[in-house]
N, C-alpha and C positions, 0 to 999 in steps of 0.2 A: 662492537656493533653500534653503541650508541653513536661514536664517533665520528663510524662512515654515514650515519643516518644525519648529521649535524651538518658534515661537508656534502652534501646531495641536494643544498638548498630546499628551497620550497617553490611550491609553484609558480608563484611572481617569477621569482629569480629565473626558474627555467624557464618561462613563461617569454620573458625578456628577454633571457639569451638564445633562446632558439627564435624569436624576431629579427636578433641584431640588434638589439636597440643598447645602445651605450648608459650604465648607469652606473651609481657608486651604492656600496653597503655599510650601512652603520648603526652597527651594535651599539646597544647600550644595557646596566641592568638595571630592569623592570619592576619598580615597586610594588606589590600586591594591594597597597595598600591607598596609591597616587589616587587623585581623584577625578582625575583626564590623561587619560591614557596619552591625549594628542597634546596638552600642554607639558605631562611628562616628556615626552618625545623630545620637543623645543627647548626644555631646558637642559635636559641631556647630553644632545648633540651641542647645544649653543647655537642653535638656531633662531632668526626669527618668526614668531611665531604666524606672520601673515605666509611665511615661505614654507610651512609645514600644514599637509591637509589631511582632513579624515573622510574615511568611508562610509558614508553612511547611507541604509536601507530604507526604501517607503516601500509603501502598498500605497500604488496609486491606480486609482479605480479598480483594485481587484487586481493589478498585477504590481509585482515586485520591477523596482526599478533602485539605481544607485545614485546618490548625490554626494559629489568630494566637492568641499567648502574647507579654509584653513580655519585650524584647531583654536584660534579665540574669535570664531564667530558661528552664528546660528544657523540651520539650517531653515530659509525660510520653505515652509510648506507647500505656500500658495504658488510661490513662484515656481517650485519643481514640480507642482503640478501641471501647469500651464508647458512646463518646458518638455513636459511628458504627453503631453496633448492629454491629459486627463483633469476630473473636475476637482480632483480630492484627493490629498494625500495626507497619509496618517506613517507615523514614525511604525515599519514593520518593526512585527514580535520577532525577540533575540535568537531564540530558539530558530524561527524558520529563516535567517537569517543565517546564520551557523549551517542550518540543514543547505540550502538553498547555495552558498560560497564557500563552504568546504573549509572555513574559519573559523575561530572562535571573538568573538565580540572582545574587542581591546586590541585583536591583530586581522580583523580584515583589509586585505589589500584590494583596491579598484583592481588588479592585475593578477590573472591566472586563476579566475575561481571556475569552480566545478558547471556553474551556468552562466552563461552570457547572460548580462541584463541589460535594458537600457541606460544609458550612463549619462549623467551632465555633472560637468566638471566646470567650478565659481570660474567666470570670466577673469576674474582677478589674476588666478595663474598664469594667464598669459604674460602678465606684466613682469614675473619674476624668469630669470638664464634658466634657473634650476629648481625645481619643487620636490618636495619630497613625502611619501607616503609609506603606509603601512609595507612591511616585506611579506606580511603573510605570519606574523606573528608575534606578538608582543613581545618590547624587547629589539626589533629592528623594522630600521625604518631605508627606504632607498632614494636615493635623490635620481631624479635625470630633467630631461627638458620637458616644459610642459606638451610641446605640440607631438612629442614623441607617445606621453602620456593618453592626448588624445588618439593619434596611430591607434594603439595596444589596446584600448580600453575600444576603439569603437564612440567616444562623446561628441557630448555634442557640448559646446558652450553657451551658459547664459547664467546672469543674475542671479544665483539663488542663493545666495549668503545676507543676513541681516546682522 
């Protein structure tokens, strides 16, 4: 049972291929103990690390929204605020996070969570053929194109990596 439960993917994966959207899978194993889930990822794969992004949640102005920025840079605040049309954003608690994307913090994916949120995805991506992000669970990450990315996700692009 485990087995069929392992090849039934997770919701990005489904997510994505019921889109059509073309992308690749790549396992890797997950140390419990890494201290960036998204710099694990990039060295793992062998990736570079501007080519590998994370997902990460604000509360801005009282609603939850998403910010994917690559894994050796910051999420700036201000900026995802502003790109949010909001005045304030605060890094959302894990917990509602988890509740709210059907993920656990270390494997949320920008794709296929349980609520649509507003989404802005680093301009930077654009610069790269292929980027790759969380699958929906730590442990694997999926590469495709970024403007596909934006497709699926719904983003909008702008500045917000420091």
């Amino acid at each position: 049972m485990a087995r069929a439960k392992q090849s039934a993917g997770t919701p990005a994966t489904v997510a994505l291929t019921k889109a059509a959207v073309p992308f690749t899978v790549h396992a890797y194993e997950h140390d419990p103990a890494a201290a960036s889930y998204g710099l694990e990822a990039a060295a793992a794969l062998g990736l570079e690390p501007a080519r590998v992004f994370k997902t990460l949640l604000v509360e801005a102005d009282g609603r939850l929204g998403v910010g994917i920025v690559p894994v050796d840079r910051q999420l700036d605040l201000k900026a995802i605020a502003a790109a949010l049309g909001a005045k304030k954003a605060v890094m959302a608690d894990p917990a509602a996070a988890e509740r709210t994307t059907g993920y656990v913090v270390g494997g949320i994916s920008p794709i296929g969570q349980k609520k649509a949120l507003p989404t802005v995805l680093d301009e930077t991506a654009l610069g790269h053929e292929q980027v790759y992000v969380s699958g929906g669970r730590r442990g694997l990450d999926l590469g495709l194109a970024p403007t596909d990315l934006v497709t699926v996700t719904k983003a909008r692009t702008a500045a917000i990596a420091r």
